[in-house]
N, C-alpha and C positions, 0 to 999 in steps of 0.2 A: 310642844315637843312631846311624841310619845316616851313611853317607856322604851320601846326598842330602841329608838332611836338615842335615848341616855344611858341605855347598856352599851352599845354600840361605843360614843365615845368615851365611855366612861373605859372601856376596856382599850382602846385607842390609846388614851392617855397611860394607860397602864403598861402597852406596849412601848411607847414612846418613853416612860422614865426609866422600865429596863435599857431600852436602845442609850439613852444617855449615861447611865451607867455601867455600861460594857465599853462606848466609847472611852469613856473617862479610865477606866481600867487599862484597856488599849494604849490608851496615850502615858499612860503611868510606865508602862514595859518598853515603850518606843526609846523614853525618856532616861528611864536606867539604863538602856541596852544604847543609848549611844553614850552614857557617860563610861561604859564598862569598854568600848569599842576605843574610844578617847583616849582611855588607858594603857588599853594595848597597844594603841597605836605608841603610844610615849615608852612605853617599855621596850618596843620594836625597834623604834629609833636608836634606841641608847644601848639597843645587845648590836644592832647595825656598825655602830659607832666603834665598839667598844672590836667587835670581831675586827674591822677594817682596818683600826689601829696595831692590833696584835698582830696582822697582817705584814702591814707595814714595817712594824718591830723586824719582823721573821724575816723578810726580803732583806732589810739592811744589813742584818746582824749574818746573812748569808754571804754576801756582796762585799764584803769590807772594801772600802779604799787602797786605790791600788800606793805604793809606795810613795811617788812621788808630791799624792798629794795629800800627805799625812804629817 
């Protein structure tokens, strides 16, 4: 093997542990960024929930029961 030919992959390899190390970086932000989505999504749910209910409330407390079935 010459010499160029051991610069060659010797710089090869050196591209390639950056590349795995930007991957790894990548999959690190994939990985919070769906636990932080996960979240919002549960927080979503439960202001979803919480509005439909108060809704609710407001519809009945508008509508009361007519007399006879009181």
């Amino acid at each position: 093997m010459t010499d160029e030919t051991a610069d060659q992959i010797q710089k090869l390899e050196s591209h390639m542990a950056e590349l795995e190390r930007q991957v790894e970086q990548l999959n690190e932000v994939v990985v919070e960024q769906s636990r932080s989505l996960d979240k919002l999504k549960s927080q979503l749910r439960r202001i979803t929930d919480t509005i439909e209910n108060q809704e609710l409330d407001r519809i009945k407390s508008t509508n009361p029961k007519p007399p006879h079935y009181q």
